[in-house]
N, C-alpha and C positions, 0 to 999 in steps of 0.2 A: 504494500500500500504506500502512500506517498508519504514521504517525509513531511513532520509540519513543524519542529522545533529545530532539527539541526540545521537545517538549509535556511530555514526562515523564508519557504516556502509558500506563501501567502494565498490560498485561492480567492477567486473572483467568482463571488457566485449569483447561480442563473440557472433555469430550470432549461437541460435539452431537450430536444426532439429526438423520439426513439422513432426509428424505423426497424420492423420484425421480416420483412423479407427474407427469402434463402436467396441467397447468390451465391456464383462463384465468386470469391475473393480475387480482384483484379490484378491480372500482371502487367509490366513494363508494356507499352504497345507505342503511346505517342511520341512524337520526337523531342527529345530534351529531358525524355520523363528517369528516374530516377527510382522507381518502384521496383523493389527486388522482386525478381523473377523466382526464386526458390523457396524464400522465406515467409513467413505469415506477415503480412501485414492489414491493417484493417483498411474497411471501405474508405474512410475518411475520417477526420480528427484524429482524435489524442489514443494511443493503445500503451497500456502500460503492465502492468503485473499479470503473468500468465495466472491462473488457477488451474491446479491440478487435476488432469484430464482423467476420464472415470467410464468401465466401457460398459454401455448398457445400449442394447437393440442391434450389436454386434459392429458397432464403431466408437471410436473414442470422443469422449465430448469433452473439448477444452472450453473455458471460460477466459476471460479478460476483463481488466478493468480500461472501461471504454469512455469517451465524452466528446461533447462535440467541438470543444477549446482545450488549448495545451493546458496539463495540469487542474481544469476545472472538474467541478462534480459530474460524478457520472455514475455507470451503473457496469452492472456481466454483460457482457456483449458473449454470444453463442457461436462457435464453432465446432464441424464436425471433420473427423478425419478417418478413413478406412486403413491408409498406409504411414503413417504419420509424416505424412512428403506435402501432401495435396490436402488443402483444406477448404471447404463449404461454410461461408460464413453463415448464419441460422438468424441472425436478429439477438433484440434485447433478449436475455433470460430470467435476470430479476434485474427490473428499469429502472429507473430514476424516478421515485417517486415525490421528494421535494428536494429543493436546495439544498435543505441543510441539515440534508439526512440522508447522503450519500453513501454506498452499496462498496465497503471496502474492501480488502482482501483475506481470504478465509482458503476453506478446501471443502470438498464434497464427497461422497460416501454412499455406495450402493449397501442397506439396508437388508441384508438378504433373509436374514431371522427376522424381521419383523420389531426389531427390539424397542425402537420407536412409537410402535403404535398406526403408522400412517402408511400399513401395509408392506408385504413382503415383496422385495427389492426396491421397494421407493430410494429415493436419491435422496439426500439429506446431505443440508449444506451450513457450515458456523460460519459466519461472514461480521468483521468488526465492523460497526457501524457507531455515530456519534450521537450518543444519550441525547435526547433535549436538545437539539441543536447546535449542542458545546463541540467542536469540535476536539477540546482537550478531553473529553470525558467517554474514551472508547471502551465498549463493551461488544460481547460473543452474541447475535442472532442467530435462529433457526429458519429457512425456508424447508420446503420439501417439494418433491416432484415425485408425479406417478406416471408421469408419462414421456420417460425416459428423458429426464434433464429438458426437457422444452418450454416447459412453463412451470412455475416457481410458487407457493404460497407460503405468506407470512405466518411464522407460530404466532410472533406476540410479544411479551415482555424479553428482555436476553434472557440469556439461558447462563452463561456464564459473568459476572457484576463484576467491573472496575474494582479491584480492592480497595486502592488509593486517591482513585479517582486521579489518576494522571492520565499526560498524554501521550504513552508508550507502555500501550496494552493491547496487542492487534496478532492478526494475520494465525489465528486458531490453526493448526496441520492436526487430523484425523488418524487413526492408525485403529483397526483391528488387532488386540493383543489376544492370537488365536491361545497362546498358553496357557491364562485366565480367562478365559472368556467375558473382557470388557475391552471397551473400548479406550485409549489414551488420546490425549490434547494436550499438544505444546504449544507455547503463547510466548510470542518474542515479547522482551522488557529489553530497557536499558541497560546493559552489559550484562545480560540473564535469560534465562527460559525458563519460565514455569509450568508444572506437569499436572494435569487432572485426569482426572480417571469419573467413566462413567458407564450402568448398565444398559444404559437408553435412547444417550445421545441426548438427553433431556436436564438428566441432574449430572452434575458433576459436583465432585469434589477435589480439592485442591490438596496435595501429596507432598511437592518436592518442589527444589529451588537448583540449577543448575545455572553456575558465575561463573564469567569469564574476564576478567578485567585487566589482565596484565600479559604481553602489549594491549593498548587501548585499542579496540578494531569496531568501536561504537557500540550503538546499540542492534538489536537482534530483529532484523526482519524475515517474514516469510518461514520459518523454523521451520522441518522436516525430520520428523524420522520415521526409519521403518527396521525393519529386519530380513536380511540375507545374505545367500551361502556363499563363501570363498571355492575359489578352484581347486583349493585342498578338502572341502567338503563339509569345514567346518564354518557353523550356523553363529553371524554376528547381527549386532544392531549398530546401525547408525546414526549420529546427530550431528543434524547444519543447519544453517541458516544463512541469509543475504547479510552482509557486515559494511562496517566503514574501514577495510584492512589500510586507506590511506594515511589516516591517523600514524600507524608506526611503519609505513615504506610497505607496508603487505597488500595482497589486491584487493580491490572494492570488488568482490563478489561472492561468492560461496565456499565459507569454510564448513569441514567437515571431522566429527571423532567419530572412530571406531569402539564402542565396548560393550556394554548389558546395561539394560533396563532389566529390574530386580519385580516390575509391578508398583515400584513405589518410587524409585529414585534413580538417576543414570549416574554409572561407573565409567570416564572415560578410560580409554586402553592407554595413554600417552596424554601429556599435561595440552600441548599447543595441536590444534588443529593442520590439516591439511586441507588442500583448497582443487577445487572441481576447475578452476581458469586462472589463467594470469592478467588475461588482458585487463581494459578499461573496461569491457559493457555486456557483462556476463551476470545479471542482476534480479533478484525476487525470485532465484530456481524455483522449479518444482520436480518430482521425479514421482515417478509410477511404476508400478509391477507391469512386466511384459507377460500377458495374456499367455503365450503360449509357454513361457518358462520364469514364471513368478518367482520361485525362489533364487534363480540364480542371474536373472537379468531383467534390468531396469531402465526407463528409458526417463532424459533428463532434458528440460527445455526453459528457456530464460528470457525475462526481457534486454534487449540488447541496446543498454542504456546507462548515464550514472548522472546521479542527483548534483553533480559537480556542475554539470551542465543540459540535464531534460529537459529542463521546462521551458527551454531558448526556443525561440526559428528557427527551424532548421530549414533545409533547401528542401527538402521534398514539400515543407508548407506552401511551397509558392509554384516546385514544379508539378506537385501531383494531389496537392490537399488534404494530406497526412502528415500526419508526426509520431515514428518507431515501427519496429517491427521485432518478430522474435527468431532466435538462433534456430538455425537448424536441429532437429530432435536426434536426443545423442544415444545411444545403448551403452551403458552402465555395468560394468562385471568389478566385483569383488576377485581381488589376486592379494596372495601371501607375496611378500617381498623376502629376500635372501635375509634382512637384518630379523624377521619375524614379526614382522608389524603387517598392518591389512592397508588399503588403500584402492581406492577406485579409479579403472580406469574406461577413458570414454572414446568411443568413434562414432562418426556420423551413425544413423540409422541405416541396415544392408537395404530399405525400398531408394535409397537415392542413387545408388548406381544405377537403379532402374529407369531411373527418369534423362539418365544421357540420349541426347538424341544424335551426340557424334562423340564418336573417339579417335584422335589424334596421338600417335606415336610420334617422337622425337627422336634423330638421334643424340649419342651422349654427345656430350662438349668438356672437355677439358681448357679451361682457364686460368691464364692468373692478371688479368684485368674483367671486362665487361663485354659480354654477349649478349646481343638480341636475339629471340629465337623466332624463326618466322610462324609466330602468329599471333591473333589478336582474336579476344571474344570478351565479355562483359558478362558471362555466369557461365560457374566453369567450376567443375573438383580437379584441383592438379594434385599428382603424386610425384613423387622424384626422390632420389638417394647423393644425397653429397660427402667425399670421402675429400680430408685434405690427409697433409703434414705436417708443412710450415707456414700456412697459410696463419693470416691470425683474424680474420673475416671474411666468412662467405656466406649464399646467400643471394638471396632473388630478388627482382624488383616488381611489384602488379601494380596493373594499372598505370601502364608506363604510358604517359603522350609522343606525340612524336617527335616531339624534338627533345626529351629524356628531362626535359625539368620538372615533369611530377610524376611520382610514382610514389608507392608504399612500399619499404623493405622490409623483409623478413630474412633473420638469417641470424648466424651463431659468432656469440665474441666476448674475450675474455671468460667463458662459463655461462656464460648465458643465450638462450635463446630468445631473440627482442623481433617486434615487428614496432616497425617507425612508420607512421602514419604522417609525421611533419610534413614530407614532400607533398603530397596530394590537398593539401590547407587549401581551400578556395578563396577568393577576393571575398565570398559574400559569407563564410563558416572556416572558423579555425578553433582547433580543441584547446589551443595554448597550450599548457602546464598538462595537458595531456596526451599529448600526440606520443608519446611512446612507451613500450610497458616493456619488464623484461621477465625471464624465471628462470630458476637455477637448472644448470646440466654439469653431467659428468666435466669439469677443466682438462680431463685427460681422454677427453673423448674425440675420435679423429672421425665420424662421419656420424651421419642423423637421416633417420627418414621422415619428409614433410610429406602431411596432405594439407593442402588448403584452396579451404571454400572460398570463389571472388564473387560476391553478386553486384549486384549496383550499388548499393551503400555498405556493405560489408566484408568481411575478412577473419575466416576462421581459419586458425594453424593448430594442425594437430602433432604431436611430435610422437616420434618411435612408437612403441604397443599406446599411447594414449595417456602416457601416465603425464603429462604436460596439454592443457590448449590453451590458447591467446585468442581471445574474439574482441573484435573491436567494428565499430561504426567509423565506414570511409564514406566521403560522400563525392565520387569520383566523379569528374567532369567527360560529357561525353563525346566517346572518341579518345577516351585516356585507357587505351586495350591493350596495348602491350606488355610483352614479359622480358625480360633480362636477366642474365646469370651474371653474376662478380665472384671476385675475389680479391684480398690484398694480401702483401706477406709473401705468398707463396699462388702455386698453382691451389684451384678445386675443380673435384672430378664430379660430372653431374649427369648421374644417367637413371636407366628407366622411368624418361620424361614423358608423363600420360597426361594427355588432358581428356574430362570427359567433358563436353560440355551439355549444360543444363537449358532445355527451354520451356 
C-alpha cells in the first residue's frame, strides 16, 4: 500500500470513475508509445501494489491497487491470467467507494472448508483500509466473493483493530497453517510484523511480535509468509516483506528469512535477511503456490517501482496514459547452499519462452573494447555466457541508440554485478540518485551467465541458477534498440548469444 509518513506522500482526494469491463490489457501499438509489450500494465492511470493472485475457476486472479490519478484513492482493479505471461484485465473488484475510505493492500484466500461461514471455497479477502476517514488510523477489512473473485461484499466493522491507532498497520498476508489447522496473519509495523492467528478468518487473535531494526531497512510493507520444500527435501517457512533497505546501502525491495513458525511465534534460521532483487523497482512482492507443485515451487510478482520517486510523471503519463507496471512473474525454488543455509532462487516463469515469436542466434565475439551486434528489437529475453581473465569490466549495453550515447549497462566489476541505467536519462525523466544499483558476486569469479528481460520501460537481469536479479524501470526512447558487448582490462568472451524476442 502507499507510503503516507515516510515519503510525506500526500494524496489528493477525489472520488474515481470505475469502469468493470473485461478487456485485453493493451500492448505497445502507437508510434512513440512506451507501453510494455510483456508486462502487466493497466488500462490507464495509477497501478501500484500487486495482491496476491489466488486460483479459482481454473485461472489465477491477480488484484491491484488501481486509480485514476498518480498516487490518488482508488480501489482492486481485477485481472485474470491462465499462463501467468498474458493477462485479461476484469474491471473494478472491490471499487472505490468514497474518498476517504480507500481499498488498500491486503491478500485473499480460497475458503475451501467453509470456515468463514460464507460458503465453501468463497474467496475471502483482509484489505487495510482507513477507520473514519483518518487516514493515520488503518485497520484489517473482510470482503468475500462466491463467484470466483468477480464481485466482492463488505462484512462490516474490521475484523482485525489498530492496536495503537497508528499509521503503520497495513497490508494483512493470509497463510493456511495446514499443521494446526488455523489460519495465520502477518501485518507489517514499523521495523516489525505482527502475527495473528485465526479459526475463521473472522476472529483473530494477536500471538507474537517479530523486530527487525538493526540495519535500519524501514518499516515492513506487504509481509509474506508461507511454507516450503528445499531441493534436499526438507520442509521450511519463510518471512519477507517490501522494506526501505536504502536507509543502510541494502535494496528497496524484498527481504526475506528462512526458519519455523512454532503456531505462535517465528524463529528466524540467521539474524539478517536475504533479498529476492537488487535493483531499484522490485516492490510490495507477493508470491503464491504453483498449482501444479505447491510444495516445492512458487511463483513471485512485484510492483516495478520505488517510493523514492512513484508518485512523479513519468513519460508513459503523457505517451500512453498510464503510470507503472509489474515485473515479469518469476518461479520460486527453495535450494540448500554448500554453507547450509536455505535461500530462494528465481527465473522468469517457463510460459515466457513461449511467447517468443522469433529466435535469433549470435555468433560468439570475443573482445577487449566494444561490439555492436547486428541487431535491434524493443522486447526481447537475451541469454548469453561471458568468460574473462584480466578483464576488470565486462558487460552489455541495451537499448543502445544509434549513435551509442544512450544505453543501459549491465555487466560485472570489482565483485559486483551493476546495471547503470544513467545512460538512457531522458531530457523529460531522470532517476538521479538512482540510476544505478549493484549486488554482491563471487570477486574471484571469471564468467557469469545473464538473462535479461528488455521491454519498453524495463530491464530484468537474472544472474547464474537465479540466486541474484536486478529489475529496474528504463524508460527508453524510441528507436534506442541496440545491443553492444564491452570490455576493459583485458579481453571478454561472449557467447551462446540468444535473443528470443517477445511480441
Amino acid at each position: 500500500m502507499p507510503h503516507l509518513s515516510r515519503r510525506a506522500l500526500l494524496r489528493s482526494f477525489g472520488v474515481a470513475a470505475v469502469t468493470a469491463a473485461a478487456t485485453r490489457i493493451p500492448v505497445a501499438s502507437a508510434a512513440g508509445s512506451l507501453r510494455a509489450v510483456y508486462h502487466l500494465t493497466p488500462p490507464s492511470g495509477w497501478l501500484s501494489d500487486p495482491q496476491r493472485p489466488v486460483l479459482a475457476g481454473g485461472e489465477y486472479h491477480l488484484y491491484y491497487l488501481h486509480s485514476d490519478r498518480n498516487n490518488a484513492p482508488g480501489w482492486w482493479q481485477h485481472a485474470t491470467t491462465a499462463d501467468s505471461v498474458s493477462f485479461t484485465d476484469r474491471g473494478a473488484a472491490i471499487p472505490l467507494v468514497r474518498a476517504d475510505f480507500p481499498v488498500w493492500t491486503g491478500s485473499g484466500v480460497v475458503d475451501r472448508h467453509d470456515t468463514a461461514g460464507f460458503g465453501e471455497n468463497a474467496l475471502v479477502v483482509l484489505a487495510t483500509q482507513p477507520t473514519g476517514g483518518d487516514r493515520y488510523e488503518q485497520e484489517q477489512y473482510l470482503y468475500h466473493s462466491t463467484d470466483n473473485g468477480y464481485t466482492f461484499t463488505a462484512y462490516g466493522p474490521p475484523v482485525i483493530d489498530n492496536p495503537d491507532h497508528s499509521d503503520w498497520f497495513r497490508d494483512p498476508k493470509i497463510h493456511w497453517d495446514a499443521a494446526r489447522g488455523e489460519w495465520v496473519a502477518v501485518i507489517g509495523r514499523q521495523q516489525a510484523m505482527w502475527f495473528y492467528t485465526s479459526p475463521d478468518l473472522i476472529h483473530w487473535t494477536h500471538t507474537s511480535v517479530f523486530t527487525y531494526a538493526t540495519p535500519n531497512i524501514g518499516g515492513f510493507e506487504c509481509p509474506d509468509l508461507f511454507e516450503m520444500t528445499a531441493d534436499d527435501g526438507t520442509a521450511h517457512w519463510v518471512l519477507g516483506a517490501g522494506t526501505q533497505g536504502d536507509y543502510s546501502g541494502l535494496p528497496d525491495t524484498y527481504a526475506y528469512w528462512t526458519g519455523r513458525w512454532d503456531g505462535t511465534s517465528w524463529t528466524s534460521d540467521q539474524p539478517d535477511p536475504q533479498w529476492l532483487d537488487w535493483g531499484w523497482d522490485w516492490y510490495a512482492a507477493v508470491t503464491w503456490p504453483d498449482a501444479d507443485a505447491p510444495d516445492t515451487s512458487r511463483y513471485a510478482l512485484a510492483w516495478m517501482n520505488n517510493w523514492q520517486y512513484a508518485a512523479r510523471t513519468v513519460p508513459t503519463d503523457v505517451s500512453d496514459g498510464y503510470n507503472g507496471q509489474m515485473s515479469v512473474v518469476r518461479e520460486l525454488r527453495l535450494a540448500r547452499q554448500p554453507e547450509g543455509w536455505y535461500t530462494l532462487l528465481s527465473q522468469p516463469v517457463a510460459a515466457l519462452r513461449d511467447r517468443a515469436t522469433r529466435t535469433v542466434t549470435l555468433d560468439d565475439v570475443t573482445t577487449g573494447g566494444s561490439v555492436v551486434l547486428p541487431y535491434a528489437g524493443a522486447s526481447y529475453d537475451l541469454e548469453l555466457d561471458i568468460a574473462w581473465d584480466t578483464a576488470t569490466n565486462v558487460g552489455l549495453s541495451v537499448g543502445r541508440s544509434a549513435d551509442g550515447t544512450r544505453h543501459t549497462n549491465i555487466g560485472v566489476y570489482a565483485g559486483s554485478v551493476y546495471v547503470d541505467r544513467r545512460p538512457s536519462d531522458r531530457a523529460d525523466y531522470s532517476f538521479g540518485g538512482h540510476g544505478q544499483s549493484n549486488a554482491p558476486i563471487d570477486p574471484a569469479a571469471r564468467s557469469v551467465h545473464l538473462r535479461v528481460l528488455v521491454d519498453r520501460q524495463s530491464v530484468e537481469v537474472f544472474v547464474n541458477a537465479g540466486h541474484t536479479v536486478l529489475s529496474h524501470q528504463v524508460y527508453f526512447q524510441p528507436g534506442d534498440t541496440g545491443i553492444s558487448l564491452y570490455a576493459d582490462g583485458g579481453d571478454g568472451t561472449f557467447s551462446g548469444i540468444t535473443v528470443r524476442e517477445i511480441g
